[in-house]
Each structure stands twice: as structure tokens, then as C-alpha cells.
BAKOL-177711 format. One record per atom (N, C-alpha, C): y negated, z, x negated; residue in one letter; residue number from 1; atom name. Coordinates in nm, 3 decimals. Atoms other than C-alpha are relative to their C-alpha. Layout:
REM residues N
((Y Z X) "a" NUM "CA")
...
REM end
This chain:
REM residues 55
((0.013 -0.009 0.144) "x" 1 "N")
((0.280 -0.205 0.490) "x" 1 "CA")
((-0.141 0.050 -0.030) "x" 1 "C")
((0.096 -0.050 0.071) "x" 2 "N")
((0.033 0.007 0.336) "x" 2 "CA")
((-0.048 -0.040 -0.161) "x" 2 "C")
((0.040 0.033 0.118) "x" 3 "N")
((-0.188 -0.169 0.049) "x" 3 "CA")
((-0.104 0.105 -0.023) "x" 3 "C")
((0.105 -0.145 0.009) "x" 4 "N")
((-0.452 0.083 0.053) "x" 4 "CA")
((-0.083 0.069 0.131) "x" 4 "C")
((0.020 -0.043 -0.074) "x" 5 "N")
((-0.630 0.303 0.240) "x" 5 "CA")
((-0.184 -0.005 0.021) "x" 5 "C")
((0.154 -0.011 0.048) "x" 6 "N")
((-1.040 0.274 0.277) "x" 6 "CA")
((-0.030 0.050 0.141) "x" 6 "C")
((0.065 -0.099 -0.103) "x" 7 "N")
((-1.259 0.521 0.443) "x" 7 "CA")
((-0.100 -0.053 0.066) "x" 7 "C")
((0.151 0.071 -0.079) "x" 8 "N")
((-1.585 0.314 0.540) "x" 8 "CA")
((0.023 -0.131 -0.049) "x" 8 "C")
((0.022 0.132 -0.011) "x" 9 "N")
((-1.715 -0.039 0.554) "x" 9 "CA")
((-0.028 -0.006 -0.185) "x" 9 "C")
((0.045 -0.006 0.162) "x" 10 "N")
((-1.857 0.028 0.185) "x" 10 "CA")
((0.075 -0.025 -0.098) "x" 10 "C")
((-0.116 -0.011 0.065) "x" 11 "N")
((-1.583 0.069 0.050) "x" 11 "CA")
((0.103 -0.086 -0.041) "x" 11 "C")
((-0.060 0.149 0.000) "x" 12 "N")
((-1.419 -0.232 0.148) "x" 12 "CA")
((-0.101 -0.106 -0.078) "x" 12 "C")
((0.072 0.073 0.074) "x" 13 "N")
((-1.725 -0.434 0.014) "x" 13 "CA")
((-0.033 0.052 -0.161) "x" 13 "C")
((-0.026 -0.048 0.140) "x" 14 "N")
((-1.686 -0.271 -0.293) "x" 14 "CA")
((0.137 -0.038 -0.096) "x" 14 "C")
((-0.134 -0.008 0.035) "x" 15 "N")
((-1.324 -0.318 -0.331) "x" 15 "CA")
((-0.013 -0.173 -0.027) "x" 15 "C")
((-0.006 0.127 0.022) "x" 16 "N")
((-1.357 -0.717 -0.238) "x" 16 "CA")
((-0.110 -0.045 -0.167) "x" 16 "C")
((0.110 0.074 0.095) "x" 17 "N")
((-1.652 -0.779 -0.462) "x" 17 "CA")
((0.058 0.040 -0.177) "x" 17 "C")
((-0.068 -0.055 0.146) "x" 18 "N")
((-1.475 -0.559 -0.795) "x" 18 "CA")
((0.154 -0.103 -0.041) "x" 18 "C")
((-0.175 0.069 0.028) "x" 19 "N")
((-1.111 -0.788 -0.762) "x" 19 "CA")
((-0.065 -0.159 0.041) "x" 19 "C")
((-0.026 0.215 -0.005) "x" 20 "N")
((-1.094 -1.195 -0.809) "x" 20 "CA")
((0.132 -0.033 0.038) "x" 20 "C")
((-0.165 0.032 -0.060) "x" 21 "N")
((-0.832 -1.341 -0.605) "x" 21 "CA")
((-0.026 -0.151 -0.066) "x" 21 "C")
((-0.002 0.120 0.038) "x" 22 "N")
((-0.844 -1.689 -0.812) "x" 22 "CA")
((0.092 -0.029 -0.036) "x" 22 "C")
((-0.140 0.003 0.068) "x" 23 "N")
((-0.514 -1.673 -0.908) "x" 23 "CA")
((0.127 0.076 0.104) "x" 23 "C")
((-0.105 -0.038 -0.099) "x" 24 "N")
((-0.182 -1.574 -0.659) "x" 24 "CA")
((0.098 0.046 -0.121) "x" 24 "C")
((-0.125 0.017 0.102) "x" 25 "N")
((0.104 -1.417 -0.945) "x" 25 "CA")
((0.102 -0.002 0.079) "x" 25 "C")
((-0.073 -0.026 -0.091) "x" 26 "N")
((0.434 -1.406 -0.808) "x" 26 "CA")
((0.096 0.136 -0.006) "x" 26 "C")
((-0.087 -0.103 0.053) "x" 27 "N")
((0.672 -1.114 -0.754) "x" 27 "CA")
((0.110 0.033 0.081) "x" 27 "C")
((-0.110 0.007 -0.046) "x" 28 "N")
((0.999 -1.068 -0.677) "x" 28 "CA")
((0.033 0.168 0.047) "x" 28 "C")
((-0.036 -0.146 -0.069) "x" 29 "N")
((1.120 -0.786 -0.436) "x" 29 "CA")
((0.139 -0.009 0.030) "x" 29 "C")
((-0.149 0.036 -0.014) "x" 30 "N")
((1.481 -0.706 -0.434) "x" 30 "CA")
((-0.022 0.140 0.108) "x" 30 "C")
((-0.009 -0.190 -0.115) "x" 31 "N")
((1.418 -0.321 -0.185) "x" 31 "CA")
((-0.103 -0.008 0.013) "x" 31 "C")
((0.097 -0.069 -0.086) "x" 32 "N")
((1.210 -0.232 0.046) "x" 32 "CA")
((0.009 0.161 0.024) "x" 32 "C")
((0.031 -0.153 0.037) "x" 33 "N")
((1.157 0.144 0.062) "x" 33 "CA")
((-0.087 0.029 0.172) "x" 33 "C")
((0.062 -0.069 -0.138) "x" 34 "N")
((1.068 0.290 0.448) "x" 34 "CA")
((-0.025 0.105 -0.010) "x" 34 "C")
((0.073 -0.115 -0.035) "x" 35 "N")
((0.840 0.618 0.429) "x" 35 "CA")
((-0.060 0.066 0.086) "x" 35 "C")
((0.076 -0.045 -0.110) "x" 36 "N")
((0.693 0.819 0.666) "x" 36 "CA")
((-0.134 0.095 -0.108) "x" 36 "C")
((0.126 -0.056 0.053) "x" 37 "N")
((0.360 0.963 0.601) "x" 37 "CA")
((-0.078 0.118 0.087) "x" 37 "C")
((0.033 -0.103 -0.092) "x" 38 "N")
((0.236 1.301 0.765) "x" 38 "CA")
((-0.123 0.069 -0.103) "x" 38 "C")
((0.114 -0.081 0.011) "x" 39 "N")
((-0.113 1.405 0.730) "x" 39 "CA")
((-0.015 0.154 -0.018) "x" 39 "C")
((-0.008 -0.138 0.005) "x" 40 "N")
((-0.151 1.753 0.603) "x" 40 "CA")
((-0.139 0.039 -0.055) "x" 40 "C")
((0.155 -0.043 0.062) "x" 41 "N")
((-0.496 1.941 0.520) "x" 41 "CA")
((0.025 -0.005 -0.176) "x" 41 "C")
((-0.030 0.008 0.141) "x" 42 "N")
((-0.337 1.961 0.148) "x" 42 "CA")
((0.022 -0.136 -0.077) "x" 42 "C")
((-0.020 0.131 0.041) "x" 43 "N")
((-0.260 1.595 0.144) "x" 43 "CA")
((0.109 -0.072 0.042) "x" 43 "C")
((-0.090 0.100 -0.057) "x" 44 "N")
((-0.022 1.309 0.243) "x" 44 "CA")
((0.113 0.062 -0.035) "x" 44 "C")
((-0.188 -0.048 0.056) "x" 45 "N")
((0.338 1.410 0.243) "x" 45 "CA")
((0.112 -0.102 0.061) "x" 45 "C")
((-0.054 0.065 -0.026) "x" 46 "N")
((0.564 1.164 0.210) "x" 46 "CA")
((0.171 -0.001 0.045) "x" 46 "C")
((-0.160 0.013 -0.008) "x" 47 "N")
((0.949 1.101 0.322) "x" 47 "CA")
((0.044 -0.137 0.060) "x" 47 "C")
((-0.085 0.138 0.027) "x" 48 "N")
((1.183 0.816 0.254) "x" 48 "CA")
((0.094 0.052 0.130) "x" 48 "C")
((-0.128 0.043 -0.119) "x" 49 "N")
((1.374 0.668 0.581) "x" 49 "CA")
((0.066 -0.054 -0.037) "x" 49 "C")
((-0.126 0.105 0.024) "x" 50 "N")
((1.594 0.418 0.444) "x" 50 "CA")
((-0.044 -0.088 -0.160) "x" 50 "C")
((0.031 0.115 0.099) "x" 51 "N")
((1.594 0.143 0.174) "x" 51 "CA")
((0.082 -0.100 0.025) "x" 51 "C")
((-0.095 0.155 -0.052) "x" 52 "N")
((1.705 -0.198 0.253) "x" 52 "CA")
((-0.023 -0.112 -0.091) "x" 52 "C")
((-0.040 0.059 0.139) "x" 53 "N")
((1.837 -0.420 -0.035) "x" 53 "CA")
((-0.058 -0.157 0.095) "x" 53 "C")
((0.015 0.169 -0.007) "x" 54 "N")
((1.721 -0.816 -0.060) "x" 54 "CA")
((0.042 -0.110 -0.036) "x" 54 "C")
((-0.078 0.128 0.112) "x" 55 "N")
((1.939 -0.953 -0.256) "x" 55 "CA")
((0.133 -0.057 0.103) "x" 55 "C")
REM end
């Protein structure tokens, strides 16, 4: 699972210190969604493998 992507250490201490985790909300996932991700000099290009229901 991809939550984000960070390029340096900086980045990450930037990211923690800007967001407050003092609070958990909750959220309900009924699909999951499987992508593939292929690096291209133009940018990420994505494609859907499957989707698998939760209910």
C-alpha cells in the first residue's frame, strides 16, 4: 500500500511535524483496487489489476 511517496529524509520531517495524529477517524473500505505502477521519464503510469470487494 502506497500512502505517499517522499524523496529525502527532509521531507519526511516536514510531513510528520505539518500533520497531528491526536485523533484516529474511522473509515470504512468496501474495495480494494490493485495497480501497477511503471516509472516513465513523463511520469507514473498507472494500471488497474483487479478489484476485490469487502463486503
Amino acid at each position: 500500500i502506497t500512502i505517499a511517496r517522499i524523496k529525502n529524509k527532509k521531507d519526511i520531517e516536514q510531513l510528520v511535524n505539518n500533520h497531528e495524529m491526536d485523533s484516529v477517524d474511522w473509515l470504512d473500505c468496501l474495495e480494494i483496487t490493485l495497480f501497477e505502477s511503471r516509472l516513465k521519464p513523463q511520469g507514473a503510469e498507472y494500471t488497474i489489476l483487479g478489484k476485490f470487494s469487502l463486503k
